[in-house]
N, C-alpha and C positions, 0 to 999 in steps of 0.2 A: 543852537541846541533845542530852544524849544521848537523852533519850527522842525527838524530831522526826529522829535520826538511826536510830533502830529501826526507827520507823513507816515510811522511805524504802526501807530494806532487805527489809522485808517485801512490800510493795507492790511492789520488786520481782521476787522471787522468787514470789508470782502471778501475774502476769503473765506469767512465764517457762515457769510450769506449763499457766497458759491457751492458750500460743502453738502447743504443738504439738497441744490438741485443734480449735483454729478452722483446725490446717493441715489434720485428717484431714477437717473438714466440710465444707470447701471443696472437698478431694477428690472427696467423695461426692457435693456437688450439681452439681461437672464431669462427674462422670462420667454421672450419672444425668438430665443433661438431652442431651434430642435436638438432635444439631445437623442432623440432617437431615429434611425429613417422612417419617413411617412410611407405607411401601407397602401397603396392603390386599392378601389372596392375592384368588384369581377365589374361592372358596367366604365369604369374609367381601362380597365385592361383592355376589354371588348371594343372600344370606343378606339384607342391605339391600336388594335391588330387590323380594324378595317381602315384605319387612314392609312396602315403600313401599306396592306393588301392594294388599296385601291392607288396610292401611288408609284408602287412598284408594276401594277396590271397598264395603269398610264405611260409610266418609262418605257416596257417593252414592246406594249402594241404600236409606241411613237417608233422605235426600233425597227420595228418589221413592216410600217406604211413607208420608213423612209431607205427601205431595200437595204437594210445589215442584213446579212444574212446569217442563217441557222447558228454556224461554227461560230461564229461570233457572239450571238446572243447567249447560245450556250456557257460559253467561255463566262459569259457577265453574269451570269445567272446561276451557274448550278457550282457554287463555290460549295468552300469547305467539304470536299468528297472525302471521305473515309467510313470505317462504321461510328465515330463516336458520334454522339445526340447534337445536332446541329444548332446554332444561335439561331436566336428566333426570326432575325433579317436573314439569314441562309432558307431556313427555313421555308420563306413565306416568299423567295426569290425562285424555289427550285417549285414552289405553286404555282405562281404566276408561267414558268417555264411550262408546265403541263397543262396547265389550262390554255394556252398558246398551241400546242398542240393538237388537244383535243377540240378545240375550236375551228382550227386546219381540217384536220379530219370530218369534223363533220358539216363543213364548207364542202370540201372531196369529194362525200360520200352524196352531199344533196345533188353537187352539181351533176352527178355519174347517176343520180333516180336511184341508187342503193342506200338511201338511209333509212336506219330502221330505229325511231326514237326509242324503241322495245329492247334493242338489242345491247348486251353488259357493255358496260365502261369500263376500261381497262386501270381509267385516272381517278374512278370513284371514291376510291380511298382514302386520295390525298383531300381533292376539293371538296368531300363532306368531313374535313378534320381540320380544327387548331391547331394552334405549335402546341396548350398543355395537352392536349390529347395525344397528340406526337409524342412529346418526353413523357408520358404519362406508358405507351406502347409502348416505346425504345427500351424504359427502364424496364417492364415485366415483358421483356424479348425472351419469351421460351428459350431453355438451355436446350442443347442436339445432346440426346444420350443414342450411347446404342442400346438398340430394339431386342430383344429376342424373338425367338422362330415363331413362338404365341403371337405376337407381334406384329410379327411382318405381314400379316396381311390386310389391317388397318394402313400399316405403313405402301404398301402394296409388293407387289410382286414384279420384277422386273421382264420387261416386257421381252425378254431373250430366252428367257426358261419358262416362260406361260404352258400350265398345260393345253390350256383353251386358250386361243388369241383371242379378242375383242374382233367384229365382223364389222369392218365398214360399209356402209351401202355400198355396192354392187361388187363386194367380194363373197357372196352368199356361195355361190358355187364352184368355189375354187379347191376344194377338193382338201388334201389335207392340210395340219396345222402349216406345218411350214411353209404353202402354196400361200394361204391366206396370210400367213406374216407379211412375204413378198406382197402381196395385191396393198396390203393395207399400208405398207412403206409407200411403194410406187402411188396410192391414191394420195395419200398424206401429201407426199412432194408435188403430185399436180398441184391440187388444190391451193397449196402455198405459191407456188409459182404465179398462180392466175389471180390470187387475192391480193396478194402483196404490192403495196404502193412503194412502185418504181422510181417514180419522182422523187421520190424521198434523198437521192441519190442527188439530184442536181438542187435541190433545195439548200440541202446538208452540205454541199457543198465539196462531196468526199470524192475519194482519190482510188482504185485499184480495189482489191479485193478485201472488202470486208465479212469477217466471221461472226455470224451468231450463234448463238448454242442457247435452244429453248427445251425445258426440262415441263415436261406436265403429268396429271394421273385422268385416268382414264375409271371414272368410278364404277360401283354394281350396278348403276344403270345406264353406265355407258358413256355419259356424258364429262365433258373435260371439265376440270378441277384443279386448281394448283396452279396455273401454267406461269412460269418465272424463266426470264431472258438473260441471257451475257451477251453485250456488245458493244463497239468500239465507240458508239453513241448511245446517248439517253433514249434517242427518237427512235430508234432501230428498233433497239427492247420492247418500248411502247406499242410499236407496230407489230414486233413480231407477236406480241402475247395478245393482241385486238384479233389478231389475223388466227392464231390456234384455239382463239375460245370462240371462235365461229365455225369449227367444225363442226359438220353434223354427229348425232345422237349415233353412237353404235350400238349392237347387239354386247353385251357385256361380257369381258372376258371369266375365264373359270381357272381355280386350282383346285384340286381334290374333291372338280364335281361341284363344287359351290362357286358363286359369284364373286369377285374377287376383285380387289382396285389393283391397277397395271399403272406402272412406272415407264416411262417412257422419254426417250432424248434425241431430240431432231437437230443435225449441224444443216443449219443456212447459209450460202456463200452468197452473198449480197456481192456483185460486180457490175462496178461504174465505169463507163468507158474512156478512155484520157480524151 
């Protein structure tokens, strides 16, 4: 007994000595955990979007040195399609996809002696923007109201009831409105014809007949404004809207006598041969 009375007291006073260091670690792991999420500054954000940038512009350029092609790369790249505000790896994926293009293109254009480092970017948009600048646009995305007749000539005037057409170079003497519609349809379609990168087709890797529908305005000074693509690829769009903001400068069309912005809609039958 007295020795099982020892061993009680002992057992004790360990435990007694133990008590106040499980009180100090306890302390330390209150204190030491966050109860709140940690806020990244703007230079640790900035620091993340260019490691994203720069190893997603790495992935795809390895891509397309080692011959995947376009449908493919696209496929990997221009995820989460729809209108809602895209995650910031979608985001910074469907960059790197346009920058991949317009690097094409201006590869294209040097090798062809038509580059004009002067001349608009069709992709400017995207590569001088952020993802917050992105979701920062998306979310103040202008609602569509309807216009009134006060209205519509900011919005412009479609280019089927112009009282004045717009005069493209060398349809000066084509006699009346409606001769000049015709000349400026018919130049419009050359012009496309002869600018438009054909390749695009065996690059894209596409099949059969594809449709574009490019929508533009034509301002009081004649020159194109606006111009926005529909089609079956991202690349196409791209191309078609590089290719219609390089038309030349027209005489500017008129409604009621005064100068006037013209609405305008050109379908492109892009056809690849099997």
């Amino acid at each position: 007994m007295l020795k099982k009375s020892k061993s009680k007291t002992s057992a004790r006073c360990k435990y007694l000595m133990i008590l106040p260091l499980m009180l100090v670690l306890l302390t330390f792991v209150a204190c030491s955990e966050d109860t709140e999420p940690r806020i990244e500054n703007a230079a640790e954000m900035d620091d993340q979007d260019a490691a994203l940038k720069a190893n997603l512009w790495d992935e795809i350029t390895a891509m397309d040195k080692n011959g995947v092609g376009f449908s493919e790369i696209s496929e990997f790249f221009l995820i989460e399609k729809g209108e809602h505000i895209k995650s910031k790896e979608a985001y910074y994926r469907m960059y790197a996809f346009m920058k991949l293009i317009h690097q094409k293109t201006v590869e294209r254009e040097k090798a062809a002696g038509t580059y004009d480092e002067n001349s608009k970017n069709p992709f400017q948009s995207i590569l001088n923007q952020d993802y917050e600048e992105y979701v920062e646009m998306r979310k103040n995305k202008p609602r569509v109201e309807k216009r009134s007749a006060e209205q519509g000539d900011e919005q412009g005037v479609p280019f089927s009831i112009i009282d004045e057409v717009p005069t493209y170079p060398g349809c000066e003497n084509s006699g009346s409105n409606d001769e000049k519609k015709k000349c400026m349809s018919e130049k419009i379609q050359e012009y496309v014809n002869e600018a438009f990168n054909t390749d695009l087709g065996k690059e894209l890797n596409l099949k059969g007949v594809n449709r574009i529908i490019v929508q533009f305005k034509i301002d009081k000074s004649g020159n194109i404004i606006e111009a926005r693509a529909r089609a079956p690829h991202p690349a196409l769009e791209a191309e078609a809207i590089r290719v219609i903001n390089e038309i030349p400068q027209m005489v500017p069309g008129k409604q009621n006598g005064q100068a006037s912005n013209v609405m305008y809609s050109l379908p492109i039958v892009f056809q690849v041969g099997e």
